[in-house]
Rosetta silent file (secondary structure, phi, psi, omega in degrees, C-alpha in Angstrom):
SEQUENCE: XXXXXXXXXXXXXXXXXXXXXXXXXXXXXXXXXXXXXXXXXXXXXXXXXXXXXXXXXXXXXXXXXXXXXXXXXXXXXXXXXXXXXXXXXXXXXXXXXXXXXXXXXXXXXXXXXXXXXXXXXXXXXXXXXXXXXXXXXXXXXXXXXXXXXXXXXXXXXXXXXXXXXXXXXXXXXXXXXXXXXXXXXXXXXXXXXXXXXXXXXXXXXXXXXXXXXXXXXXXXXXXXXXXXXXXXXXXXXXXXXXXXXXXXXXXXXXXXXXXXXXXXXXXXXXXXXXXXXXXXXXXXXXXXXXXXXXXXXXXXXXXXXXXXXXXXXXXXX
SCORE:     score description
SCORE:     0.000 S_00000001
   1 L     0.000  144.045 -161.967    0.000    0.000    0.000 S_00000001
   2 L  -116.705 -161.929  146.827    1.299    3.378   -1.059 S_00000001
   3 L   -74.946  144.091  158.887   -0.221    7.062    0.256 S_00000001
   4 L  -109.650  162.741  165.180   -3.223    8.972   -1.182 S_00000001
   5 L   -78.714  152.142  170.205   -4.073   12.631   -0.693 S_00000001
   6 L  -103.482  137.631 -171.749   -7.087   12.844    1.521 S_00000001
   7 L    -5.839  -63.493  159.729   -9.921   12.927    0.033 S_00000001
   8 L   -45.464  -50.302  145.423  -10.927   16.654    0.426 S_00000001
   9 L   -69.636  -52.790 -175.914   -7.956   18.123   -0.391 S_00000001
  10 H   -48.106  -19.105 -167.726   -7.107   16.121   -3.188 S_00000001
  11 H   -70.818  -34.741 -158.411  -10.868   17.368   -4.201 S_00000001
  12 H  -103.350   -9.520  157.155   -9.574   20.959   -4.354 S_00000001
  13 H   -80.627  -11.618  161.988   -6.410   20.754   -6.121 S_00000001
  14 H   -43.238  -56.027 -176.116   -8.217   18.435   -8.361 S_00000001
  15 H   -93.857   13.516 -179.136  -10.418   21.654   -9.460 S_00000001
  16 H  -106.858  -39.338  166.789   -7.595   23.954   -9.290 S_00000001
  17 H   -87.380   -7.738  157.082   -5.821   22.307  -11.996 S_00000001
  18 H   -57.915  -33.881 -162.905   -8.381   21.837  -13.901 S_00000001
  19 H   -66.555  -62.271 -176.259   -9.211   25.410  -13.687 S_00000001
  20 H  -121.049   23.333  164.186   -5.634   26.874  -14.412 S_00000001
  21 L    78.605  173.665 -166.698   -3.646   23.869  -15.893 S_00000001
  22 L   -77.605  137.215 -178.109   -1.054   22.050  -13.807 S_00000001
  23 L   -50.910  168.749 -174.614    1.985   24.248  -11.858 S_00000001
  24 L   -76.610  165.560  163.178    4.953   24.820  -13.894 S_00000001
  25 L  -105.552   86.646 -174.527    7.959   22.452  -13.303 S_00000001
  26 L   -64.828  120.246  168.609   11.082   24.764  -12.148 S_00000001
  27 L   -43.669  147.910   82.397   14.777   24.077  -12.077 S_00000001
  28 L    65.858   81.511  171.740   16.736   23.741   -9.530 S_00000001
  29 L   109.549  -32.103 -159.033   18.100   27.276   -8.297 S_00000001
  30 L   -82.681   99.077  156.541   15.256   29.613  -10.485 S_00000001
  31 H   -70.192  -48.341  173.422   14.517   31.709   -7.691 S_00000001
  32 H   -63.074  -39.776 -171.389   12.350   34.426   -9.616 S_00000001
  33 H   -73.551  -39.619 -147.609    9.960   31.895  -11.186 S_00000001
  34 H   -67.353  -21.688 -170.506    9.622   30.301   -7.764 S_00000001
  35 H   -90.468  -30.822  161.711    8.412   33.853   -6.319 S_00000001
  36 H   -74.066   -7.875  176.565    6.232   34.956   -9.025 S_00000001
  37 H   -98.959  -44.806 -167.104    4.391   31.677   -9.216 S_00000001
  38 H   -85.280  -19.431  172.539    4.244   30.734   -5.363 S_00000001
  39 H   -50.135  -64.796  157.079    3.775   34.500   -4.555 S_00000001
  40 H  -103.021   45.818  112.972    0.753   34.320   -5.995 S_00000001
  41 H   -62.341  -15.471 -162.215   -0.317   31.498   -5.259 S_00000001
  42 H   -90.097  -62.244  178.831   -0.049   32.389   -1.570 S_00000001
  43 H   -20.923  -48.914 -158.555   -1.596   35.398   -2.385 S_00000001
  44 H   -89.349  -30.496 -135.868   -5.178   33.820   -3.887 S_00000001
  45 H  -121.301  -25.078  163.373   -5.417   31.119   -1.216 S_00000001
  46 H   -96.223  -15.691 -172.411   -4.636   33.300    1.978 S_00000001
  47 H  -123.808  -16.456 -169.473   -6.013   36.596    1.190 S_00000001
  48 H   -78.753  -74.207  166.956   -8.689   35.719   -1.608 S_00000001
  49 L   -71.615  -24.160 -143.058  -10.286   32.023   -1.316 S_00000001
  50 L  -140.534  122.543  179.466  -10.809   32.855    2.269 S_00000001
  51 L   -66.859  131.728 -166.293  -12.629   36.424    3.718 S_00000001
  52 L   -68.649  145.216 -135.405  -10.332   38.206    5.478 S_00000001
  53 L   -94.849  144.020  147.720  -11.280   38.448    9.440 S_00000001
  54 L   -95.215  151.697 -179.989  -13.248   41.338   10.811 S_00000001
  55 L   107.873   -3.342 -159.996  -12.724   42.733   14.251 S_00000001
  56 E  -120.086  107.958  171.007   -9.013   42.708   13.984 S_00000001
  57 E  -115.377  157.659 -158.435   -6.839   46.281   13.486 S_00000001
  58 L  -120.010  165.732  178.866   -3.606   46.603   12.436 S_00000001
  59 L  -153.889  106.242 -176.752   -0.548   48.996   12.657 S_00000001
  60 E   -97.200  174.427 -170.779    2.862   48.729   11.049 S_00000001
  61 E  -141.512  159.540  176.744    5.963   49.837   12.739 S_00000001
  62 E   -95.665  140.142  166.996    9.752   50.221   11.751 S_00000001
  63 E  -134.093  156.623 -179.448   12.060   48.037   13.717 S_00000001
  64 E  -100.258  117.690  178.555   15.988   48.131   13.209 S_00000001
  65 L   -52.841  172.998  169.830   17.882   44.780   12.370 S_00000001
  66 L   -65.542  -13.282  164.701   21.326   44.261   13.738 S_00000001
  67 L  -116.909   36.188  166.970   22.835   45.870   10.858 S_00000001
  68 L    80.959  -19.215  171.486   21.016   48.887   10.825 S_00000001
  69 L   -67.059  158.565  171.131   18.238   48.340    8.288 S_00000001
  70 E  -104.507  104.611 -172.023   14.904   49.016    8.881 S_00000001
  71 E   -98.355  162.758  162.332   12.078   46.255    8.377 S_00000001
  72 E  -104.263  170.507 -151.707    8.711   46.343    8.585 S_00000001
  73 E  -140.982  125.941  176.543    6.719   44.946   11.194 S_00000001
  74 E  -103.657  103.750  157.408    2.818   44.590   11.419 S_00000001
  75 E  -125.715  150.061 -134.252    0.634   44.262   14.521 S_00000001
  76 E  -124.425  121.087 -171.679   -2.309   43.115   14.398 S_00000001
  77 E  -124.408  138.714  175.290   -4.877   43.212   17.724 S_00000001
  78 E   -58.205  117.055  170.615   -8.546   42.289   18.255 S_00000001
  79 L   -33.235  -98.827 -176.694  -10.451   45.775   18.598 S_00000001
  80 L   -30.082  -39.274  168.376  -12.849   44.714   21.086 S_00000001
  81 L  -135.918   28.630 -172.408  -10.491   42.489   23.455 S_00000001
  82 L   -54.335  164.099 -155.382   -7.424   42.062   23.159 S_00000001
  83 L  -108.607  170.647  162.304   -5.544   40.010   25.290 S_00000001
  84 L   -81.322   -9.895 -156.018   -1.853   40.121   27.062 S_00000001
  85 L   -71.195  159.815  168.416   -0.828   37.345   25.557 S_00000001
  86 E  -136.525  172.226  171.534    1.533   38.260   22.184 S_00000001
  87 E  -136.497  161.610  125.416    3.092   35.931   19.584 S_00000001
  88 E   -61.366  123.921 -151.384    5.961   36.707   16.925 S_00000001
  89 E  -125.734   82.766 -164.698    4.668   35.689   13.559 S_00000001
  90 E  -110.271  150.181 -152.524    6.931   35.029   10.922 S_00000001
  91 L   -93.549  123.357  171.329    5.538   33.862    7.639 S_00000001
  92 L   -47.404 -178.873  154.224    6.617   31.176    5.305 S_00000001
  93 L   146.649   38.229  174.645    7.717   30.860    1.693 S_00000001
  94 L    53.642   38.964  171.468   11.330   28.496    1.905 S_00000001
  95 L    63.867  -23.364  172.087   13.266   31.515    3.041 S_00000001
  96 L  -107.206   20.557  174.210   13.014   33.280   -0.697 S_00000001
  97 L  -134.001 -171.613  178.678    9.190   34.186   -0.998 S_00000001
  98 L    86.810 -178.446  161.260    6.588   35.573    0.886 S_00000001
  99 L  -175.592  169.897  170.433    5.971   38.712    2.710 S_00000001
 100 L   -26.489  -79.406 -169.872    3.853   40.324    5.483 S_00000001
 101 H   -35.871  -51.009  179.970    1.367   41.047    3.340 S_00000001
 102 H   -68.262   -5.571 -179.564    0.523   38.070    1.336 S_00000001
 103 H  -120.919   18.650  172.311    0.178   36.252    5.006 S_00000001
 104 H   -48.111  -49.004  167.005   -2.173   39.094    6.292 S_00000001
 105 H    -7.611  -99.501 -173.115   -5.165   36.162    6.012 S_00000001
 106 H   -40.622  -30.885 -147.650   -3.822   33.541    7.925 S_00000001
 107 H   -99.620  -70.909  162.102   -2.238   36.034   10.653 S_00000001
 108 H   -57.639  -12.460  133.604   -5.319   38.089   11.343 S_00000001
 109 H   -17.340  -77.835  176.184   -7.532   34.950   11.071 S_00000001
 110 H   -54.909  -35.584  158.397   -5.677   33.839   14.333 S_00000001
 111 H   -95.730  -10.792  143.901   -6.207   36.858   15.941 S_00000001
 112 H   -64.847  -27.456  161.741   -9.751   37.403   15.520 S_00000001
 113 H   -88.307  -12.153  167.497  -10.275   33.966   16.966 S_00000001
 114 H  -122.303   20.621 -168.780   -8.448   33.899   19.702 S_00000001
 115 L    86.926  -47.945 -177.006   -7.530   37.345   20.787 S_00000001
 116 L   -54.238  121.439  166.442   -3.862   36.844   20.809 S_00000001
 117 L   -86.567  168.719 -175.960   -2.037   39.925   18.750 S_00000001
 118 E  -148.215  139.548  172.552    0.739   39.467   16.569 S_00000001
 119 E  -112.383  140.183 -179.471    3.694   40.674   15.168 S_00000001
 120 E  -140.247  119.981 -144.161    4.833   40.041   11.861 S_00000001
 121 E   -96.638  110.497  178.171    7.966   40.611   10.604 S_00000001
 122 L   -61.644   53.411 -163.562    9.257   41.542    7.259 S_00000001
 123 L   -50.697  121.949 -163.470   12.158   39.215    7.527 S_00000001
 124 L   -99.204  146.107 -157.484   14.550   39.859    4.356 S_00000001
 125 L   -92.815  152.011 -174.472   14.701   36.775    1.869 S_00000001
 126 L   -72.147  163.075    5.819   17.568   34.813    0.910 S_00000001
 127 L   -90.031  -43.619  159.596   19.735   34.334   -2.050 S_00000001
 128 L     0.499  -91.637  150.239   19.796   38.603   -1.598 S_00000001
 129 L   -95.078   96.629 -175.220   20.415   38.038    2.008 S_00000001
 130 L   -70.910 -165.982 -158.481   21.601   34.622    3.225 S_00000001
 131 L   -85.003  154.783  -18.215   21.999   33.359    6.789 S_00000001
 132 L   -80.173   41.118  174.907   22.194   34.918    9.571 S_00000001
 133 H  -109.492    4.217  158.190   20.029   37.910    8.280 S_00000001
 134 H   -98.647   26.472 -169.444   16.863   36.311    8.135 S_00000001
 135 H  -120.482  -74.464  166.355   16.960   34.656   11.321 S_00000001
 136 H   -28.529  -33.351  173.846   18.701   37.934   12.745 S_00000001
 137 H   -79.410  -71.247 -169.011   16.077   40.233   11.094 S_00000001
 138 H   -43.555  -43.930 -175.122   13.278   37.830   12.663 S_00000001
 139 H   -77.839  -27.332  171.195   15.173   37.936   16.526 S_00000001
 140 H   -38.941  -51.107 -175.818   15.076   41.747   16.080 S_00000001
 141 H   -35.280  -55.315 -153.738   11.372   41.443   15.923 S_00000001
 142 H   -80.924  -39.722  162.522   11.041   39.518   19.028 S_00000001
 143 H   -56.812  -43.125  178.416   13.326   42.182   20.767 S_00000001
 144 H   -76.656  -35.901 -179.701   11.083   45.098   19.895 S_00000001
 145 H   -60.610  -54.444 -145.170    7.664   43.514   20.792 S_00000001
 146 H   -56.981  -84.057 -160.198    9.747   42.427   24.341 S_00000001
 147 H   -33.553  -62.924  173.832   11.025   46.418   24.472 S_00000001
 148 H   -59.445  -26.720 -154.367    7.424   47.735   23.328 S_00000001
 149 H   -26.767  -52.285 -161.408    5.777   45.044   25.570 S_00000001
 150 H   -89.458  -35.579  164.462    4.097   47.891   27.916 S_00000001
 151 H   -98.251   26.196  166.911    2.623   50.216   25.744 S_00000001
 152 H   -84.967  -41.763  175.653    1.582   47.499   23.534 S_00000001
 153 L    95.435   62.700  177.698   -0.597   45.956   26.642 S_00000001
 154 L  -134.893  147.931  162.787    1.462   42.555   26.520 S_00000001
 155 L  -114.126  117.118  170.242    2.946   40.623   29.550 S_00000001
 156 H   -30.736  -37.423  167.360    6.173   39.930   28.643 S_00000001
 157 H   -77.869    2.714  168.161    6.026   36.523   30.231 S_00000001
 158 H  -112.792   30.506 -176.232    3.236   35.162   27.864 S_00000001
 159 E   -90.216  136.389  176.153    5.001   36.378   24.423 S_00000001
 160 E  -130.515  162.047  151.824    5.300   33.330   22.037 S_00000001
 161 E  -104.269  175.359 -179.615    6.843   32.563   18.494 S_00000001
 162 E   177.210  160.600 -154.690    5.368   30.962   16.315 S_00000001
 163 E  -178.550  176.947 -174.335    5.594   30.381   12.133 S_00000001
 164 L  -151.125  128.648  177.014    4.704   28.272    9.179 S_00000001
 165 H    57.987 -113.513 -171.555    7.569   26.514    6.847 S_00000001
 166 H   -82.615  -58.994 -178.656   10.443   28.693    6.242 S_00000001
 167 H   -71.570   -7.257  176.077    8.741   30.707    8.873 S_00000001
 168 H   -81.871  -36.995  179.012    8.366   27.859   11.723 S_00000001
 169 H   -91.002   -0.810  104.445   12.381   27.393   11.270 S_00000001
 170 H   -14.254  -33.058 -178.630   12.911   30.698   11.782 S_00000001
 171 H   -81.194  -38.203  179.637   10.906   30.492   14.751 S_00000001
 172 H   -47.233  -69.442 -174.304   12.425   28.000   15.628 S_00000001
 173 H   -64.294  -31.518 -171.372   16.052   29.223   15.312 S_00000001
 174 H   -61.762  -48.468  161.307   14.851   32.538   16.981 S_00000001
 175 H   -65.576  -12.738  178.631   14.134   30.580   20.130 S_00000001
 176 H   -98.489   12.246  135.148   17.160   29.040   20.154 S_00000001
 177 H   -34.471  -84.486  176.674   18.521   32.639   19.826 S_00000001
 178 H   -73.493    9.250 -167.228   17.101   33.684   22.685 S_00000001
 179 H  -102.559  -47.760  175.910   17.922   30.828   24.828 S_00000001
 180 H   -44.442  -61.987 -143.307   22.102   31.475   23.670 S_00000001
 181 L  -102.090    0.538  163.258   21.939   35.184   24.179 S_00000001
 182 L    71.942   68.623  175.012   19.465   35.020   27.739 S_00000001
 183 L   -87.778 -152.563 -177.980   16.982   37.459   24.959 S_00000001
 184 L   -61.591  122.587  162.704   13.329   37.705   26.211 S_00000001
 185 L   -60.568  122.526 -174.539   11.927   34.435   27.986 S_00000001
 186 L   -87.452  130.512  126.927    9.417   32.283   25.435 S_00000001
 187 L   -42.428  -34.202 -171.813    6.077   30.996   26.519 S_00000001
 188 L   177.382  153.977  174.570    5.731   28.588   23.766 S_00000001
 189 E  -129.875  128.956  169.534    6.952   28.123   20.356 S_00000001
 190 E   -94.108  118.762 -176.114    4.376   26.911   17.434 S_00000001
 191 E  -120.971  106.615  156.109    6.030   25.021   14.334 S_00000001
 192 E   -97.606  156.150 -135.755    3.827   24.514   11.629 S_00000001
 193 L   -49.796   86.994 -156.353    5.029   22.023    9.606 S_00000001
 194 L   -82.833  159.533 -167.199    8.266   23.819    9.930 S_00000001
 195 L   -83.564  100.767 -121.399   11.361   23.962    7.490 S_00000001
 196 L  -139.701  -46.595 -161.338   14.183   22.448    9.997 S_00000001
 197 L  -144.740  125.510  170.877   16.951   20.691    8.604 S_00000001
 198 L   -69.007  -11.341 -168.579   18.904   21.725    4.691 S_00000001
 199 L   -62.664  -14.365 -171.280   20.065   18.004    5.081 S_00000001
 200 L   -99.785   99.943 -172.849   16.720   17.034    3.616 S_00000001
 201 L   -94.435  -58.337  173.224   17.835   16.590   -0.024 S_00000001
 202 L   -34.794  133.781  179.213   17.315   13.191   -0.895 S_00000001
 203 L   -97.063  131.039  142.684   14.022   12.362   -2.483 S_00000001
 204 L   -79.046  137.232  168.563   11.387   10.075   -0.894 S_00000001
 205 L   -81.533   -1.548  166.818    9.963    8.154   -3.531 S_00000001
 206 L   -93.538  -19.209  138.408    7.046    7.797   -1.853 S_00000001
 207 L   -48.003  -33.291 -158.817    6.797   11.846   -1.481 S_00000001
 208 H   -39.160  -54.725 -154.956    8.209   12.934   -5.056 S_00000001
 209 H   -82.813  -19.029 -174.744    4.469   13.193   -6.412 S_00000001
 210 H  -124.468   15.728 -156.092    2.275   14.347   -3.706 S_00000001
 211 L   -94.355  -12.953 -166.970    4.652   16.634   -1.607 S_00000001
 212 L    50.761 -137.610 -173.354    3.533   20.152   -3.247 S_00000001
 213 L   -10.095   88.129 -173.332    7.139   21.793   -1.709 S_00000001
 214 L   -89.183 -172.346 -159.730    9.233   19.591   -3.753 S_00000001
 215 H   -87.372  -22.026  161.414   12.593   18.530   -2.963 S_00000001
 216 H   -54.446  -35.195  178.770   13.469   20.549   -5.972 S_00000001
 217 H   -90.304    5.305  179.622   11.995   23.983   -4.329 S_00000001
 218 H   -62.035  -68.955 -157.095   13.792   22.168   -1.233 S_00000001
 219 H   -82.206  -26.754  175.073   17.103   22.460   -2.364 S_00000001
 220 H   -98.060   23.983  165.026   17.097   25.917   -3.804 S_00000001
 221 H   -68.323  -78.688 -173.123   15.432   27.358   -0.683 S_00000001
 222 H   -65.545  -29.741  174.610   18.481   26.121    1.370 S_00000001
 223 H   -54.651  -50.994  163.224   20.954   26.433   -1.139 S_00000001
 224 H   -42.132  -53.939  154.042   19.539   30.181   -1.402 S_00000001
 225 H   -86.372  -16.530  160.951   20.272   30.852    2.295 S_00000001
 226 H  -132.345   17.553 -159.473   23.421   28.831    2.646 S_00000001
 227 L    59.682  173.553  178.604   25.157   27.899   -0.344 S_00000001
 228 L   -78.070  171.924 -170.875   25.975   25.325   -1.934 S_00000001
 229 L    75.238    3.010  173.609   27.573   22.308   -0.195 S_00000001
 230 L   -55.458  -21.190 -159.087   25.975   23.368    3.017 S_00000001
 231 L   -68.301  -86.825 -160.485   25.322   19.371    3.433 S_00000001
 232 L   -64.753   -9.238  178.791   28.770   18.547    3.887 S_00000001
 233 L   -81.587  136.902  165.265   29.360   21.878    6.039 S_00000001
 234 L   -53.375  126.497 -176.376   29.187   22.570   10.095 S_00000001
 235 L  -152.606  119.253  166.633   25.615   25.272   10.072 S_00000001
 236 L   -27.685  147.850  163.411   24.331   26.912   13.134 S_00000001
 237 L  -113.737   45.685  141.472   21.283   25.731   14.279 S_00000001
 238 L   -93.432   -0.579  162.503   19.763   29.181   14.251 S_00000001
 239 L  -103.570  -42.130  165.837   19.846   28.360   10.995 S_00000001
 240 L  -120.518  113.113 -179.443   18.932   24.541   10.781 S_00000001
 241 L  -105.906   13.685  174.784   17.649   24.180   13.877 S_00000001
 242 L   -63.625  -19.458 -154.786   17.460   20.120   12.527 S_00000001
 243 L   -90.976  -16.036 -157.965   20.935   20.771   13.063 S_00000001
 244 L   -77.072  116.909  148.136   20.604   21.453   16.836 S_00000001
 245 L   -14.885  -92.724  175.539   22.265   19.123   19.506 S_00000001
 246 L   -84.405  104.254  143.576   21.320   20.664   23.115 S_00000001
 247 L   -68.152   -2.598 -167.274   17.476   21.438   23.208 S_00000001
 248 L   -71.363  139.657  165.649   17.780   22.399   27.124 S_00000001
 249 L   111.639  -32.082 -158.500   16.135   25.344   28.025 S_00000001
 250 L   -79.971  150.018 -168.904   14.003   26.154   25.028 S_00000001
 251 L   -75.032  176.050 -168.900   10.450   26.568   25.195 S_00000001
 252 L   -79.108  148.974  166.920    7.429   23.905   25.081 S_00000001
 253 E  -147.334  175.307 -161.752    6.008   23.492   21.638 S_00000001
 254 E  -111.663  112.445 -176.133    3.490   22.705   19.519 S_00000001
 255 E  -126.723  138.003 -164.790    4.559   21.022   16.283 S_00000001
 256 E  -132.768  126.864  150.969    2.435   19.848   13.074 S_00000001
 257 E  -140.669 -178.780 -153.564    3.047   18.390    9.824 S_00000001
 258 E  -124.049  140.026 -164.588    1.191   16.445    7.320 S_00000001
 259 L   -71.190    6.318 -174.309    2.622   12.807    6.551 S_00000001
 260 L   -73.736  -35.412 -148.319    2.924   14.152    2.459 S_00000001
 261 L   -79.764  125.298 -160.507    4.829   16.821    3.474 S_00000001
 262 L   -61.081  -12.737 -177.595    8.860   16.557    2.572 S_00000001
 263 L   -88.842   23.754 -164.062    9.631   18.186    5.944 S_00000001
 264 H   -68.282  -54.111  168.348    8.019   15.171    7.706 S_00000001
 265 H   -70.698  -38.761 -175.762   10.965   13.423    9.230 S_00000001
 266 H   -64.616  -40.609  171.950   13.223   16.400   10.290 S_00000001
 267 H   -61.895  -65.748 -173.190    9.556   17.946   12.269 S_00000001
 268 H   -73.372   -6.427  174.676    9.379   14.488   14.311 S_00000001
 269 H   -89.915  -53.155  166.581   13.110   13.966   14.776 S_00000001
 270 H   -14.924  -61.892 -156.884   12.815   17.838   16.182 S_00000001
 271 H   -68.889  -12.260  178.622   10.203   16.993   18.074 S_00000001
 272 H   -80.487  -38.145  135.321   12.095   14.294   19.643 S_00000001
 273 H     7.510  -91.715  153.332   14.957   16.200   19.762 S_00000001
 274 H   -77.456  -16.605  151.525   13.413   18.353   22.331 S_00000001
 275 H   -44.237  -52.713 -162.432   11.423   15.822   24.244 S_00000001
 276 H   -80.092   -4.168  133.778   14.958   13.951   25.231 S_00000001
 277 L  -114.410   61.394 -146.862   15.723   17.214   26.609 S_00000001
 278 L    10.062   53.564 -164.920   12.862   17.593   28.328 S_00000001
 279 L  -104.062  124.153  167.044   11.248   20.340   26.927 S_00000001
 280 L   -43.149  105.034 -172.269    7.579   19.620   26.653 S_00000001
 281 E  -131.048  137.535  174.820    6.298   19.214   23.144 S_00000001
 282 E   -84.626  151.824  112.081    2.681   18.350   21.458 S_00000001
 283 E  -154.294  175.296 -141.247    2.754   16.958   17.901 S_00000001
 284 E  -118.275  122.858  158.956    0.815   16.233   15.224 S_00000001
 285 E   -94.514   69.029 -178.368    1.331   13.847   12.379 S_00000001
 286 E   -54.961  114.526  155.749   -1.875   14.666    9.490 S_00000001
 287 L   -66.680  128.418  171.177   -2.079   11.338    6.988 S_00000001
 288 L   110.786  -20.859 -160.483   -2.799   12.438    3.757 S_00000001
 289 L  -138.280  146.764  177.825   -2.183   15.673    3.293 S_00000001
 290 L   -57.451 -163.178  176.504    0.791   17.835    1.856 S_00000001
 291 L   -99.223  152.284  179.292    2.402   20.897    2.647 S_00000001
 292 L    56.252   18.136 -173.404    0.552   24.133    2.821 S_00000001
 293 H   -59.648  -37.158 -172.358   -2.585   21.756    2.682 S_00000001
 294 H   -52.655  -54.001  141.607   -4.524   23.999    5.557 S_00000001
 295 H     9.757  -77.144  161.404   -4.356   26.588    2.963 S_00000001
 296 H   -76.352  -29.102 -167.483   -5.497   24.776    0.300 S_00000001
 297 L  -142.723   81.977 -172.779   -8.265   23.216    1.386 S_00000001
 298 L   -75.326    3.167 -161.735   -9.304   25.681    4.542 S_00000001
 299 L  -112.045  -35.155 -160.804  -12.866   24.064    4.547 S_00000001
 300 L   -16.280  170.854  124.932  -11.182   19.924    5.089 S_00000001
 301 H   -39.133  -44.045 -179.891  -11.597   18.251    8.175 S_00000001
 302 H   -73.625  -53.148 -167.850   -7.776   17.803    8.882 S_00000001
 303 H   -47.171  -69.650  172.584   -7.949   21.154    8.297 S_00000001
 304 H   -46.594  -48.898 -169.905  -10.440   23.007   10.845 S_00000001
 305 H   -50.818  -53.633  166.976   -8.876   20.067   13.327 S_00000001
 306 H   -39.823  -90.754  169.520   -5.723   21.776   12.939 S_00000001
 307 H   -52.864    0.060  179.211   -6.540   25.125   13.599 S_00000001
 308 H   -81.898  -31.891 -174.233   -9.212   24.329   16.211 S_00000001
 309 H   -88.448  -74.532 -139.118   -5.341   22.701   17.808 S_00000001
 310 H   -55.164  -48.575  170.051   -3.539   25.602   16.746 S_00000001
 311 L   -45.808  -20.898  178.768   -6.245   27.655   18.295 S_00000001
 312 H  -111.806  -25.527  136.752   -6.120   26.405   21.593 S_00000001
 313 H   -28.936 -120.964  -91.016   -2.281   26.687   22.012 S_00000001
 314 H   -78.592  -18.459 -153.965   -2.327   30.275   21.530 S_00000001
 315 H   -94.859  -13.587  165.050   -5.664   30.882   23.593 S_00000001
 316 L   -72.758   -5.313 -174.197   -3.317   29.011   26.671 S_00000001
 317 L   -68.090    0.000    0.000   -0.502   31.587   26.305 S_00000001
């Protein structure tokens, strides 16, 4: 017996290629196609297919990285209630796509249901800027919400990170950031089926066909932030945090992937990772379903299950 897509999803990329023909197939390294095609793709399926939440207002702010630029930074609070709790929100797209914007959806989404505000950080993308400036741009963030904490109306001890993909190993690396440099103390870190380790090169053959991130947009993601030959190289694990050794001290987390999805072993060897140094961790292994599936198919079953779990971390911070 091999895997299927579940049912539901498979239903909606099923009409999506019918609709607009099948995705292109991209070399190796072609960073520009990958951002004009998955940009918007991100775009129709987070801000688009889905109504964007009421009840939520937003504000951006400048914060300065460690080398003096100035990113931007969005946060986004429930009108009516907001809470103390806060999370740092950095957004996926394999370290060379994405942006704030295109992940306004998902990010105010979370905070109209559960209250928690967010900051979300305009992290600058790799092959441009390689490692350490998005992971360095991303711990700025988490310094300025800490710094702002008090007129934001956050208590510094219930500030979380938290990400998707490119942005969960960022999050990732950020806590283990702040656990090196004694930064702000983390409530909780949230990995959605996070990008973890460049070692994962190799193709499963029982992924190649169903993985949506393929090992092809794999390898120039990481290639893109570390060059080539990072495989055979010693790499921080603020960068790969697959890479990381000593989990003690870092906060409890909540980690998800979908068994489709190519980052599937490196998220459960994580999560094990930090269990055997006892850091408390939840996680979730979805059958069936890809990467970026919640996304795709926002109405599923797996889906709502997810975020009904995602939802109830953050509403415990």
């Amino acid at each position: 017996m091999t895997f299927a897509l579940n049912a539901e999803v498979a239903a909606v990329l099923t009409a999506a290629i019918e609709a607009n023909g099948p995705p292109p197939t991209l070399p190796v390294g072609d960073v520009a196609s990958r951002r004009a095609a998955l940009d918007a793709m991100l775009e129709y399926f987070n801000n688009q297919a889905q109504p964007l939440p009421e009840g939520v207002e937003t504000s951006d702010h400048a914060v300065t990285a460690s080398d003096g630029a100035t990113l931007l930074a969005r946060w986004y609070r429930r009108s009516n209630d907001p809470g103390e709790a806060a999370v740092l929100y950095l957004h996926g797209g394999g370290m060379i796509l994405g942006s704030v914007s295109i992940f306004d959806g998902p990010v105010g989404r979370y905070v109209a249901r559960t209250g928690v505000s967010m900051l979300s950080v305009q992290y600058r993308l790799a092959p441009e800027h390689p490692h350490p400036t998005p992971v360095e741009d991303a711990y700025a963030g988490l310094i300025w919400l800490a710094d702002h904490a008090a007129e934001l109306g956050v208590d510094l001890q219930r500030i979380a990170v938290m990400g998707d993909s490119a942005g969960g190993g960022l999050a990732a690396g950020v806590a283990i950031l702040s656990r090196d440099r004694s930064g702000p103390a983390l409530a909780h870190q949230l990995l959605i089926y996070p990008m973890l380790d460049d070692r994962t090169t190799t193709p499963d053959p029982y992924l190649t066909e169903l993985a949506g991130w393929s090992y092809d947009d794999n390898v120039t993601g990481w290639d893109a932030l570390l060059g080539a030959g990072h495989e055979q190289r010693n790499v921080d694990p603020s960068a790969a945090p697959g890479r990381l050794k000593d989990a003690t001290g870092l906060p409890p987390a909540y980690i998800e992937v979908g068994q489709l999805d190519v980052f599937r072993d490196e998220d459960l060897r994580y999560g094990m990772t930090l269990s055997r140094a006892g850091v408390p961790v939840e996680l979730h292994l979805h059958p069936g379903v890809p990467h970026e599936y919640d996304a795709i198919a926002f109405d599923a079953d797996v889906s709502r299950r997810a975020q009904a779990d995602r939802d109830r971390v953050l509403r415990s911070l």
